[in-house]
C-alpha positions in Angstrom: -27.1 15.2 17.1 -24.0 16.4 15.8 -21.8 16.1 18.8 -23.7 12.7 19.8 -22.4 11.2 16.1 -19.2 13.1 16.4 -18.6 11.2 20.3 -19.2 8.0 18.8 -16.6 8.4 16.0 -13.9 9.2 18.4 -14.7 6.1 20.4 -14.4 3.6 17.3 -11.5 5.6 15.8 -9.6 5.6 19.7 -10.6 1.8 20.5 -9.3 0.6 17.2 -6.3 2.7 17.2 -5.5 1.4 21.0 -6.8 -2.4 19.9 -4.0 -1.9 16.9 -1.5 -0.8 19.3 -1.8 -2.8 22.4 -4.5 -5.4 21.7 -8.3 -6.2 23.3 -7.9 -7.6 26.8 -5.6 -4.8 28.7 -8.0 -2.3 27.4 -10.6 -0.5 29.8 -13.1 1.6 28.8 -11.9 5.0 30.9 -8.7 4.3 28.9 -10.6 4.8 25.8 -12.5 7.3 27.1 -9.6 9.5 27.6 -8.2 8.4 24.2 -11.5 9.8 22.6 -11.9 12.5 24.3 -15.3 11.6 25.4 -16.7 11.2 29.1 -17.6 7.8 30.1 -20.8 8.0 30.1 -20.9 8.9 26.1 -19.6 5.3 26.2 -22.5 3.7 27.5 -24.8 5.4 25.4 -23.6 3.8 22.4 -22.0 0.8 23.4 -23.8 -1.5 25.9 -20.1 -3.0 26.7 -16.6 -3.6 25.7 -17.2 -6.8 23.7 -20.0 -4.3 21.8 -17.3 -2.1 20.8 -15.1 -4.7 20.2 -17.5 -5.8 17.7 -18.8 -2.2 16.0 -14.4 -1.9 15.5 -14.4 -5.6 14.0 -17.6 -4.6 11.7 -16.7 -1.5 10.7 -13.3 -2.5 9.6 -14.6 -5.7 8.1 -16.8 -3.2 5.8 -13.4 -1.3 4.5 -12.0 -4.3 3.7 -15.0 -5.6 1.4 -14.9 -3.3 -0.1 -11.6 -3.2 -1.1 -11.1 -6.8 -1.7 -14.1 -6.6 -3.9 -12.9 -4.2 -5.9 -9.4 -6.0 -6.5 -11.3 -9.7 -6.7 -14.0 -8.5 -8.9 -12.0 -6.5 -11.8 -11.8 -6.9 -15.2 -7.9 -8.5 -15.0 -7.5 -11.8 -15.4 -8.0 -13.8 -12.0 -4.6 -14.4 -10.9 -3.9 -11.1 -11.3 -6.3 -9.4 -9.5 -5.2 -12.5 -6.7 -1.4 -11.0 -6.9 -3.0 -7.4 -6.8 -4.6 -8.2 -3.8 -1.3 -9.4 -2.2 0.5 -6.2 -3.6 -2.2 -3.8 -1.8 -2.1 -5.9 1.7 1.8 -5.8 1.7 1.4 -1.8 0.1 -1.3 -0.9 3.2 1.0 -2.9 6.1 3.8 -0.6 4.6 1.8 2.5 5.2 1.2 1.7 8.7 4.7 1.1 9.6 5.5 4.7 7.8 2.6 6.3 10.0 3.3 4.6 13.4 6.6 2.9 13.7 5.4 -0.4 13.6 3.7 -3.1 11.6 0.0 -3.8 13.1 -0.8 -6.8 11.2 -4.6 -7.6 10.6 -7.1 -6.7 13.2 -8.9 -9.8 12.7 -5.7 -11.8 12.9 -4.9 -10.3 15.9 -8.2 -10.4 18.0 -8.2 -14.2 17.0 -5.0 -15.0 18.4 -6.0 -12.5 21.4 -9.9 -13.4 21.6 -10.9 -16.6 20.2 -11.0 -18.6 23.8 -12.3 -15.8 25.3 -15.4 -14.5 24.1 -18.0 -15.8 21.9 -19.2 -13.3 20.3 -16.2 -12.2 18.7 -14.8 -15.4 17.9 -18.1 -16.0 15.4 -17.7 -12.5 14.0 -14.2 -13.2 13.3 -15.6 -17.3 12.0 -17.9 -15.3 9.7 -15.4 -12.3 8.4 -13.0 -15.4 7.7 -15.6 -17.8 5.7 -16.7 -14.9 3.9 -12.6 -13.8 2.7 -12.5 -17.3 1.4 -16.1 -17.3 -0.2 -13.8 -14.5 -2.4 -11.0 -16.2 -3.1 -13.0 -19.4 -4.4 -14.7 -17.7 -7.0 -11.3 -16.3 -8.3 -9.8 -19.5 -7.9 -12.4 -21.4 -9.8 -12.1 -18.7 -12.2 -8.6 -19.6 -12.7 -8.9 -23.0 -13.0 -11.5 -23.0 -15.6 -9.2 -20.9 -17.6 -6.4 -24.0 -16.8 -4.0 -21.8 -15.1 -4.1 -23.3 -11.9 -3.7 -27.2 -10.9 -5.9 -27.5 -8.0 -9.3 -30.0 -7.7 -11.2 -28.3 -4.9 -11.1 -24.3 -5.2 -12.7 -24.4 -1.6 -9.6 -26.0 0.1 -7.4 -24.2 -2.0 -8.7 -21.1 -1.4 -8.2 -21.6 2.5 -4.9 -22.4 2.0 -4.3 -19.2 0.1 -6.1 -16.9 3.4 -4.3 -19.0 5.6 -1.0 -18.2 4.2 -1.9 -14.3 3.6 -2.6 -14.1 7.3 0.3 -16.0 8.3 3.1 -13.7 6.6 0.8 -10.4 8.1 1.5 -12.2 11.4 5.1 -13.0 10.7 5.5 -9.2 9.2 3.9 -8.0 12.6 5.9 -10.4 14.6 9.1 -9.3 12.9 8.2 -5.4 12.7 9.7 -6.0 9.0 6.9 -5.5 6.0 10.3 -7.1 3.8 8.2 -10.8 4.8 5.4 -10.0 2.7 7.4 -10.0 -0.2 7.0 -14.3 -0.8 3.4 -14.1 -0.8 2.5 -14.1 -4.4 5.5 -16.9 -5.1 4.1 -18.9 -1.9 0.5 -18.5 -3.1 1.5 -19.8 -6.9 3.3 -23.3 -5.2 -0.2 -23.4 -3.5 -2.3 -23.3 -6.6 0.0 -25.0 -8.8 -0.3 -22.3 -11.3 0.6 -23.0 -14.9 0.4 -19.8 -16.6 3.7 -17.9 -16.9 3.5 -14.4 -17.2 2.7 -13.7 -13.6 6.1 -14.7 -12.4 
C-alpha cells in the first residue's frame, strides 16, 4: 500500500510541476509518467484520464490555498490588514518560486483558465467554483471593513470581485513579465478599489 500511495504522489507532485512549467494541453500522460517515475499503467489506476488529474492537481492545490487564505482572512487583525497580509504572502510565495526555478509561475488556477476554460468542462466549473469561493472570502472581510467605515463601497460582493480580479491580474502580469517587482501596486490598487478611509495602512 505503501508504494501504491507513494506512485500516486509522484504523479500529482510531476503533473503540477510540468502544468506550472509548460501548461495543460502539450502534456501527455507518458510525459508524466516519466516525470514521476512511475509506469503508465500506475497512471490508470488512479486517474481514469488526464482531465482527472487535471482535476486531483486543481483540488489539491485549491486545499493549500484555503487554507492559507483562511488563516490570513480570518485573523484577529483588523480586516484590511489581514486583506494587505494576504497581498504580502501572494507577492512573498510568487517570489519564492522565481528563487526555486527561475521563473515566475503565476496562479495555477489563473493559468488553466486562460489555457482550459473553452476546452473542457470540467475544469472550467472547478476553476468557476475555486473562484466564487476566493470571493465568498474577500466579502466577509470587506463587509467587515465597511461596517467598521474604513472602506467606501455599497455592495461588498462586487467589490470583492474587483479585488480577486485585480490580484489575479498582477500574478498574470508578474508571470507575463517574469518580474515579481509588479506585485508591488497591489495593496495601493486594491485601496483605490475600496475607497478606503482609514490611514494607517498606507
Amino acid at each position: 500500500m505503501g508504494r501504491t500511495s507513494d506512485a500516486k504522489r509522484k504523479i500529482l507532485d510531476a503533473a503540477r510541476s510540468l502544468i506550472e512549467e509548460r501548461g495543460y494541453s502539450a502534456l501527455g500522460v507518458a510525459e508524466i509518467c516519466a516525470a514521476a517515475g512511475v509506469p503508465k499503467g500506475s497512471f490508470y489506476y488512479f486517474f481514469a484520464s488526464k482531465e482527472a488529474l487535471a482535476l486531483a492537481v486543481v483540488d489539491e492545490h485549491w486545499a493549500a490555498q484555503k487554507r492559507a487564505w483562511t488563516r490570513v482572512l480570518t485573523g484577529e487583525a483588523e480586516p484590511l490588514r489581514r486583506l494587505r497580509q494576504l497581498f504580502e504572502e501572494t507577492e512573498a510565495g510568487q517570489r519564492a518560486a522565481q528563487e526555486g526555478c527561475g521563473t515566475v509561475s503565476g496562479c495555477l488556477f489563473g493559468n488553466l483558465t486562460l489555457e482550459l476554460s473553452n476546452q473542457t468542462e470540467a475544469v472550467r466549473g472547478r476553476l468557476q467554483e475555486i473562484f466564487d469561493a476566493q470571493v465568498d472570502m474577500v466579502e466577509s472581510v470587506v463587509a467587515e471593513a465597511r461596517e467598521r467605515g474604513e472602506v467606501a463601497v455599497t455592495d461588498p460582493r462586487e467589490a470583492a470581485r474587483a479585488v480577486v480580479a485585480q490580484l489575479e491580474g498582477q500574478v498574470m502580469f508578474a508571470k507575463l513579465y517574469n518580474n515579481t517587482g509588479r506585485l508591488g501596486p497591489l495593496w495601493q490598487n486594491c485601496r483605490a478599489l475600496l475607497g478606503t478611509t482609514e490611514t494607517t495602512l498606507a
